[in-house]
C-alpha positions, -999 to +999 in steps of 0.1 A: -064+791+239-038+770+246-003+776+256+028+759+235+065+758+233+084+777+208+089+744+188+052+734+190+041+765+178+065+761+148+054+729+138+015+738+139+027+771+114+046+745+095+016+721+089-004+753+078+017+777+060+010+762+024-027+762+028-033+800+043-008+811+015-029+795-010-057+819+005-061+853-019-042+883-004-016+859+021+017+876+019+033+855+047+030+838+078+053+841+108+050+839+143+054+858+174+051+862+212+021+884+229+024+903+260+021+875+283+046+855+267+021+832+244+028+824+207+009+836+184+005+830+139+011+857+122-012+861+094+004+887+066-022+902+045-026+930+016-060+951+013-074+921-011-076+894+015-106+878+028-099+884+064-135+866+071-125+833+059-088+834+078-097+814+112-091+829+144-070+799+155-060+769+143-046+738+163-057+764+195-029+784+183-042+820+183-042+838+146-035+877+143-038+892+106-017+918+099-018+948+069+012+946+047+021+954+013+044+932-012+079+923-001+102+939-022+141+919-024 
């Protein structure tokens, strides 16, 4: 994986936000540091995703997928 800058990071989740929300069960996208201080996307999903087809990275930008339920206002 490669390493990138905070604004890097934000501009490969930028270019890819529209097209994993499209994806059934995507809730949201964000982004967030690991342990060792690289970026990661943040993948938001409900129970009715189809975690197979979300990539593992994209851009070499590592992907987590995370259980959520709807956002409420």
């Amino acid at each position: 994986m490669a390493s990138y800058t905070e604004q890097e990071a934000q501009a490969i989740k930028d270019r890819h936000s529209l097209g994993l929300l499209k994806m059934r069960g995507v809730l949201g996208v964000g982004l967030q540091q690991d342990k060792a201080g690289n970026h990661t996307l943040v993948v938001l999903a409900d129970s009715t995703a189809e975690r197979s087809k979300l990539p593992s990275q994209i851009e070499g930008l590592s992907v987590s997928v995370e259980e959520s339920g709807p956002f409420k206002p």
